[in-house]
Structure formats: structure tokens, C-alpha cells
C-alpha positions as CSV (number, residue, x, y, z in Angstrom):
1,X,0.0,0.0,0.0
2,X,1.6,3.8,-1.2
3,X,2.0,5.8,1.9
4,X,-0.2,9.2,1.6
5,X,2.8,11.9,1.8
6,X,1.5,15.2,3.7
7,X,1.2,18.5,1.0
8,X,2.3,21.5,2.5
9,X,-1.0,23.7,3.8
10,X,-1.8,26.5,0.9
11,X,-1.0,30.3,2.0
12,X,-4.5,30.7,1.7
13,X,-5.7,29.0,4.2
14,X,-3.0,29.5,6.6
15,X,-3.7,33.2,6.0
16,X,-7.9,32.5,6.8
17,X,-7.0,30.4,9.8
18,X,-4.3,32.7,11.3
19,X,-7.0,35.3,10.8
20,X,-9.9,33.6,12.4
21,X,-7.7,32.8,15.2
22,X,-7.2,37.0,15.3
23,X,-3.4,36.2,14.6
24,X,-3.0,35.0,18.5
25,X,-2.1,30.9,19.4
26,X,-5.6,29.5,20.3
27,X,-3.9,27.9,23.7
28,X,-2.6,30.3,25.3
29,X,-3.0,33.9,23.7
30,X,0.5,34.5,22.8
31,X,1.4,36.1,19.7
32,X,5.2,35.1,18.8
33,X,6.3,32.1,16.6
34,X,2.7,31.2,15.5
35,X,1.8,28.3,13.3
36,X,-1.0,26.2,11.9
37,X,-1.4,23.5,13.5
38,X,-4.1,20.4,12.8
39,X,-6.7,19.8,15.7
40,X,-6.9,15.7,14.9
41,X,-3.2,15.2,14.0
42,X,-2.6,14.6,9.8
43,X,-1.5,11.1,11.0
44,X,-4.9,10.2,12.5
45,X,-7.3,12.1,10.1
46,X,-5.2,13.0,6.9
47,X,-7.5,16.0,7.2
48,X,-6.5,19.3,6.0
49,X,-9.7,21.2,5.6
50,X,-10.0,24.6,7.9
51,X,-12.0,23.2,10.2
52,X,-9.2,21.3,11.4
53,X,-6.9,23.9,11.7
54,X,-5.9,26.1,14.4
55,X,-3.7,28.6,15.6
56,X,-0.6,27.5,18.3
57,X,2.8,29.1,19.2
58,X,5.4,27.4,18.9
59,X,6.0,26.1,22.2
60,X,2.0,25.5,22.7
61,X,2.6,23.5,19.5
62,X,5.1,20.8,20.5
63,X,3.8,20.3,24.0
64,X,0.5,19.1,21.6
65,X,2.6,17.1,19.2
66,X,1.0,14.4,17.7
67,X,-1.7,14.3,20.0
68,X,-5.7,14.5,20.4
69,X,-6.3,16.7,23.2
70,X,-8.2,15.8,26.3
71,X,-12.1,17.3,25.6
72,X,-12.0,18.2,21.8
73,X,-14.8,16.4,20.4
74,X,-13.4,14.4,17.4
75,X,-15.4,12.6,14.4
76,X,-15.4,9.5,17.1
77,X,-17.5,11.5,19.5
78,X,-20.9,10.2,20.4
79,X,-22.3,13.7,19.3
80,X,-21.1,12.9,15.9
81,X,-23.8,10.2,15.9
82,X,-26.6,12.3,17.4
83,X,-26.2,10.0,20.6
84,X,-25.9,12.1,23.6
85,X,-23.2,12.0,25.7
């Protein structure tokens, strides 16, 4: 099986997410060393689309890493089925 290679993000819509986020990391409010960063991690959801992208500093950013933090609701959620949690 051919292993799906990761595209760089278009300027586009890093530019729409950076301003959505009002140019500031999503975490903690910082505005130095920002960077688009994917809520589900690519290697989980190979997901690029906006919704999936946020706003992190750099050092906000790594501490994440490849991770799906604790209370974001994901696509696995049990709202995602119309089942109530």
C-alpha cells in the first residue's frame, strides 16, 4: 500500500485560519512564533480542511505534538452520531 505523503498547507488557508484565530495561538493567547497547527493530528485524520486547523505558538505546538487533546470532540464522539453524551 503507497503511503499518503503530507502537502504543504496552501498560504490561503493559513492566512484564513491565522485570521480567524485574530493572529494570536488558540492555547494560550501568545502572539510570537505562530503556526498552523491540525486539531486531529494529519497522522490520524489526513484532514487538511479549515475546520481542522488552528492557531498554536510554537511552544504551545510541541507540547501538543502528535496528540488528540483531552475534551476536543473528534469525528469519534458520540455527538457525531446524534447520541448524547
Amino acid at each position: 500500500m503507497a503511503e499518503l505523503k503530507r502537502q504543504p498547507i496552501p498560504k490561503d488557508v493559513r492566512e484564513r485560519v491565522a485570521a480567524r484565530a485574530g493572529y494570536v495561538c488558540q492555547k494560550c493567547g501568545g502572539d510570537q512564533s505562530c503556526e498552523v497547527d491540525h486539531i486531529i493530528p494529519w497522522v490520524i485524520s489526513h484532514d487538511d480542511s479549515e475546520t481542522n486547523l488552528q492557531l498554536l505558538c510554537l511552544p504551545c505546538n510541541r507540547r501538543k505534538g502528535a496528540k488528540v487533546e483531552a475534551g476536543r470532540k473528534t469525528w469519534f464522539h458520540a455527538d457525531y452520531f446524534g447520541v448524547g453524551a
